[in-house]
N, C-alpha and C positions, 0 to 999 in steps of 0.2 A: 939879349937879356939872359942873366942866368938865372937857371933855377936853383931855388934854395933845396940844398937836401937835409935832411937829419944827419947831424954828427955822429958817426959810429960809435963813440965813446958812450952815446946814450943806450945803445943798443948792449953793449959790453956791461953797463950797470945793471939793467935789466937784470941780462943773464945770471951776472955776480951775485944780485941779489935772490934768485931765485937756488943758485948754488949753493949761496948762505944759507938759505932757510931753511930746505934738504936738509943741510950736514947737519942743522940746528935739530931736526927733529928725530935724526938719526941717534943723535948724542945725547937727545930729552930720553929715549928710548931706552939706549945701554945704562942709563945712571940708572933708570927706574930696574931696568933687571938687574941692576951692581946692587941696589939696596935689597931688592927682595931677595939676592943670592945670600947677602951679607946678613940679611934678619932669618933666613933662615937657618943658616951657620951659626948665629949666637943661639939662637932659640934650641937646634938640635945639642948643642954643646952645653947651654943651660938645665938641659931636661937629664942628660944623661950623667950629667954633676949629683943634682939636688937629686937625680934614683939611685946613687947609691947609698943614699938612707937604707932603701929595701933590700940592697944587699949586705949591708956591716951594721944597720945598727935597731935593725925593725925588729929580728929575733931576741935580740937582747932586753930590748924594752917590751914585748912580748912579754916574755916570762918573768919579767920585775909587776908588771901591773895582774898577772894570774896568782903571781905567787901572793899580791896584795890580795888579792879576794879571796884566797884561802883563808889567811889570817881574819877575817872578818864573817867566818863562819860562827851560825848562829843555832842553839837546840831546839830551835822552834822546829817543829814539823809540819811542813805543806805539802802541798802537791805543787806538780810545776802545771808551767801555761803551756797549750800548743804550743811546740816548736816550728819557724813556717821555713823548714828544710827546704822547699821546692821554692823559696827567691834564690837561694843558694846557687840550688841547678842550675836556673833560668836565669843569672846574672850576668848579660853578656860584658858588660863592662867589670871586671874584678876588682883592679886597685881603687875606681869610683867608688863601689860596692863597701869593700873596706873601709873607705876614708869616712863615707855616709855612716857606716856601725859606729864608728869613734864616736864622730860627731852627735849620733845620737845618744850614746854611752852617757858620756859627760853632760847632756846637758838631762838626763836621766838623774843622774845621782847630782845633782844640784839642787833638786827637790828637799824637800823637808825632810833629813834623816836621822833628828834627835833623838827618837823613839829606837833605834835599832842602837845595839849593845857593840858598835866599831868606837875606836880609837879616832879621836877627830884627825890625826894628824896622818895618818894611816888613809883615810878617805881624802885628805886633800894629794896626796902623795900621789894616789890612782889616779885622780882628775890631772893630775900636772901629768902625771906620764902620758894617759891618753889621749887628751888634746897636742901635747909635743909629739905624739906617735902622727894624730890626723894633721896636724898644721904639715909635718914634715912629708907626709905621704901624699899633700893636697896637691903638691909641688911638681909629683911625679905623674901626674893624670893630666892627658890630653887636656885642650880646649873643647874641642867636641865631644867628651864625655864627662862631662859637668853637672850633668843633669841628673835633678834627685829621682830616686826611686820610691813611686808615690807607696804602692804596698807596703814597701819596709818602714817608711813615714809612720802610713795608719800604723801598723804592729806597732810601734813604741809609742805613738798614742794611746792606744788600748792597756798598752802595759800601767803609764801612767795614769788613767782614768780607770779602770777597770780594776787595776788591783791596789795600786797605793793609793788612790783617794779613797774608793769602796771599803779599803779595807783601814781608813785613817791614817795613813801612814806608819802603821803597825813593826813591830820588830816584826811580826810573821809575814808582813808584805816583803818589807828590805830583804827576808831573806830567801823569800822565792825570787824576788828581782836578782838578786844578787846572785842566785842559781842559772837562771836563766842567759843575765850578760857572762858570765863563766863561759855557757856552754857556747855564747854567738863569741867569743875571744878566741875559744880553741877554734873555732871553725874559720874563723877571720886568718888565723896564723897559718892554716892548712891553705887558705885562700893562696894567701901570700906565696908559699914555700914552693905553689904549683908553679907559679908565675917566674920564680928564681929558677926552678929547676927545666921550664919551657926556654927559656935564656939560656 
């Protein structure tokens, strides 16, 4: 009588198939590091595009939106508000730092500014430059440093609350506000210019 044995072909499948699944996981493996090579080669290449705003066209626009607060100098006499210098120091993220001033800038002077003695067209002119300043400069800031800066938050709440409601929206408010984002725009450009010249 003979005995049946298993056909080696089944034995061969087996292994084949174990062969297959190997190479299958090897090759799930290299695609997954080809996309994360290839996302980060667009993303490095993306970041360093959209930063050269900060080098060719941040200074320019700079001094188009100061030179606008000049011209919307007013003969009211105030006093200014504390200046809070030491977020400055202490801002370890800069171009964040920056982009956050814009952003609060603009929606600062969106407020009620019938009462102050600017040219409306002159005020819309600032607001488009400095939001095209922060949209563009939003571009060039990490993912991990995204994150608002609550201090500087509260400050330009206080400014809105404390002096243009307090003070009704007064031409003599507008024009210490208008004193004040002056001096955080020259500080913002000096921000910037460290950051080009550490590059």
């Amino acid at each position: 009588m003979r005995r049946c044995r298993s056909a080696p072909t089944q034995h061969l499948d087996t292994s084949d198939f174990a062969l297959y699944k190997g190479n299958f996981k090897v090759l799930k493996m290299l695609s997954r590091v080809f996309f994360v090579c290839l996302f980060l080669g667009l993303y490095s290449a993306g970041s360093s595009l959209s930063c050269r705003w900060m080098d060719h066209k941040f200074g320019q626009y700079s001094k188009n939106y100061l030179d606008l607060l000049n011209t919307m100098v007013s003969e009211a006499e105030v006093d200014t508000v504390a200046f809070p210098s030491d977020l400055y120091s202490q801002a370890e993220d800069k171009l964040g730092f920056t982009v956050q001033i814009l952003e609060e800038v603009a929606l600062l002077f969106e407020k009620d500014h019938s009462s102050a003695s600017w040219d409306s067209s002159t005020v819309e002119n600032f607001l488009n430059i400095v939001t095209m300043q922060a949209n563009s400069l939003h571009s060039c800031v990490s993912l991990s440093h995204k994150k608002k800066n609550k201090k500087l938050h509260m400050y330009f709440k206080r400014l809105s609350h404390h002096v243009l409601e307090r003070m009704g929206h007064s031409a003599e408010a507008w024009e210490l506000i208008r004193k004040e984002i002056q001096t955080h725009l020259m500080r913002t450009d000096l921000l910037v210019s460290s950051l080009q010249t550490a590059n």
